[in-house]
N, C-alpha and C positions, 0 to 999 in steps of 0.2 A: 504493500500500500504506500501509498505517496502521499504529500501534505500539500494541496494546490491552493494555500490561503495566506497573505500573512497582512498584519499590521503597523505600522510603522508609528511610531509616537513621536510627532514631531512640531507638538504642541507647545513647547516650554518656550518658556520666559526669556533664557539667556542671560539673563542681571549678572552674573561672573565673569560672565564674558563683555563686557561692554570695554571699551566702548568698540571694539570689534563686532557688536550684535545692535551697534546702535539705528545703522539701517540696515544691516543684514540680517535676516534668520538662523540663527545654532545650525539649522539642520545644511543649510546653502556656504559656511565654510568649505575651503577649501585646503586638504590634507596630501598633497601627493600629486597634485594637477585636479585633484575629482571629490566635489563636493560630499559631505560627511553624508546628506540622504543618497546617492547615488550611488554610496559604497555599501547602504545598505540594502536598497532595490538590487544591484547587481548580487548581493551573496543569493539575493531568492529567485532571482531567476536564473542563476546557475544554478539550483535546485530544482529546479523545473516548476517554481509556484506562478500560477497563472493570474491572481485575481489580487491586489493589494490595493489596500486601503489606507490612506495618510491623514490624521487628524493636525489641521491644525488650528493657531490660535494670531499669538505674536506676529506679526508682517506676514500674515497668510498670504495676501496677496502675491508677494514676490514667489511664495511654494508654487503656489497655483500657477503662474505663470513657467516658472521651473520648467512642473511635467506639462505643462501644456507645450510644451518646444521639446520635449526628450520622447526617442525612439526606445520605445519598449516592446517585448513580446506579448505582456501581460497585462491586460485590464486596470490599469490604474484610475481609483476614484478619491474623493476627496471628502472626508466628515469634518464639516466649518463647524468649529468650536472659538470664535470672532467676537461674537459675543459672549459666549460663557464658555470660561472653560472647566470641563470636567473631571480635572485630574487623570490619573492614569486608567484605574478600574472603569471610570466613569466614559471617558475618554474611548475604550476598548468597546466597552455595553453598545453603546451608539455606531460605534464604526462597523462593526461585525456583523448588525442584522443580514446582511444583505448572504451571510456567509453560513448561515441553516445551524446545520447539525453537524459541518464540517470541523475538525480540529483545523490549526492555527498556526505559524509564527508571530509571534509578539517581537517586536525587534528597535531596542533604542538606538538612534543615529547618534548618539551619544560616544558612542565605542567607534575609535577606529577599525571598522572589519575590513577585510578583503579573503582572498581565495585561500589560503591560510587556513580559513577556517571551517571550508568545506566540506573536511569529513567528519568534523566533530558536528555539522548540522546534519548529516546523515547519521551520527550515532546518539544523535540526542532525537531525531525523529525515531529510530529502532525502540529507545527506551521508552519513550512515549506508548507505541505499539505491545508493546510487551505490557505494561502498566496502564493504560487508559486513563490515567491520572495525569494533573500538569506537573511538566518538566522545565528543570534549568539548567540553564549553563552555565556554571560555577567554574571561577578561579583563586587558585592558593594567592593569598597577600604578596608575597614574596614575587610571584611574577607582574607585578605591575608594579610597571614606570612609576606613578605616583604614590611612593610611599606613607602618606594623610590616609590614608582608607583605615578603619576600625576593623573592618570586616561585618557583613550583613546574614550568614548564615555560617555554619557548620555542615559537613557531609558524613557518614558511614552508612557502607553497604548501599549506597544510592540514592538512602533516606536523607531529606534534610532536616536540620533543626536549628534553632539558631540558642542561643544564650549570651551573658556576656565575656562570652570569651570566643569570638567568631573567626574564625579563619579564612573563609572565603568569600571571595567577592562576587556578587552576580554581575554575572558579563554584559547584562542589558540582552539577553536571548531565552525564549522559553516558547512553548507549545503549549494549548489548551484548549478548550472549546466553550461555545456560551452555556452549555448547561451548568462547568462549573461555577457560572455569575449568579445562577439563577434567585440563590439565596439571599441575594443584595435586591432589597426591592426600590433601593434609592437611585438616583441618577447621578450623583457627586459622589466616589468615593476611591481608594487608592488599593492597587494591586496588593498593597501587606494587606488588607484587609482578607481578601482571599486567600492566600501564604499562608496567612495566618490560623485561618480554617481548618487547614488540608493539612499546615504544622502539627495541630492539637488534635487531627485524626493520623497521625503519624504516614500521610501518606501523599507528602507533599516529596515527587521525586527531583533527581536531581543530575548533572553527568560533570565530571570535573575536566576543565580545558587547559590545554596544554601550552596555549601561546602564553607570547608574552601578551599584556593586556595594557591597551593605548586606549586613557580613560579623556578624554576633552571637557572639562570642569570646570578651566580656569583659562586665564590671557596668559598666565606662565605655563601652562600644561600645553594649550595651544602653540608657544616658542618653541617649547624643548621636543614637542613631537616634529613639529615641522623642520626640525633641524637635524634630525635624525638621519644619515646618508641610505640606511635600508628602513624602511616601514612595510613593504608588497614582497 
């Protein structure tokens, strides 16, 4: 089975990034020659996902404009959140209708990806498969550039958990479907909401990645990536 869905959150604010985000969009940076959303539309469609969906919020317009000029193989639509935005869960509930009872890529432009990281999207879809439950894409602290991370979650045996003593970082990659939203009957709310769930039924799964992990957070995280002579 194949995952032909995914979503892209490309809704945030940018405020760390200013004033580089002062008329640009987070997601319309440029990391390598190719904008930070471009690099995440191409991981999914070198996975063969046909139908994505971009939420945005902040200078949506310029988004919009974007793919309205960009050649793609896959269905690209647009969830305006212009006027309000929904956060992440909230954000996702809205964009996905259109995407049934299919499972999902979630994918934050936040992270520099590139082809790197194409078989870890096929072995984070396998685990999905196997478990029917949402999956992540977890990295060890130790491999990301930006040393500032606490860490968001802990891993064994595939399970995640979090406490305060976290080791791994979510990469900004996961799989799931809308029926695990179903319990949120509000429109406003954030993806640990759900995590949260699935943590305290012990069955929130998980896959540990192997790159190094290029997190875009900041104007300094922005320099020191862009300066980097290998990134692809």
């Amino acid at each position: 089975m194949k995952i032909r869905h995914g979503m892209i959150l490309a809704a945030g604010l940018g405020k760390r990034m200013r004033p580089l985000t002062a008329k640009t969009p987070k997601p319309l940076l440029k990391i390598g020659g190719k904008t930070l959303i471009e690099r995440a539309i191409n991981l999914l469609l070198n996975h063969g996902v046909e139908e994505i969906c971009i939420n945005i919020h902040y200078l949506g317009d310029e988004i919009k404009k974007f793919i309205s000029n960009l050649e793609s193989k896959a269905n690209i639509r647009i969830s305006d959140e212009m006027n309000l935005l929904l956060d992440t869960g909230g954000g996702v509930k809205k964009g996905t209708k259109e995407f049934n009872n299919n499972p999902f890529f979630i994918i934050n432009p936040d992270t520099l990806w590139s082809e790197r990281y194409s078989e870890e999207v096929l072995a984070l879809e396998k685990e999905y498969f196997n478990n029917k439950k949402p999956c992540l894409l977890l990295v060890k602290k130790e491999l990301s550039l930006d040393k500032t991370f606490k860490g968001d979650f802990n891993l064994k045996e595939k399970i995640v958990s979090r406490n305060n003593q976290n080791r791994y970082i979510y990469t900004g990659l996961q799989i799931i479907e809308r029926s695990d939203l179903s319990f949120i009957s509000k429109n406003i709310f954030s993806m640990n909401d759900v995590w949260s769930k699935f943590i305290d039924q012990n069955c929130l799964y998980g896959l540990e990645s192997r790159q190094k992990f290029y997190h875009l957070n900041t104007i300094e995280m922005f320099e020191k990536i862009s300066s980097l002579r290998s990134i692809d």
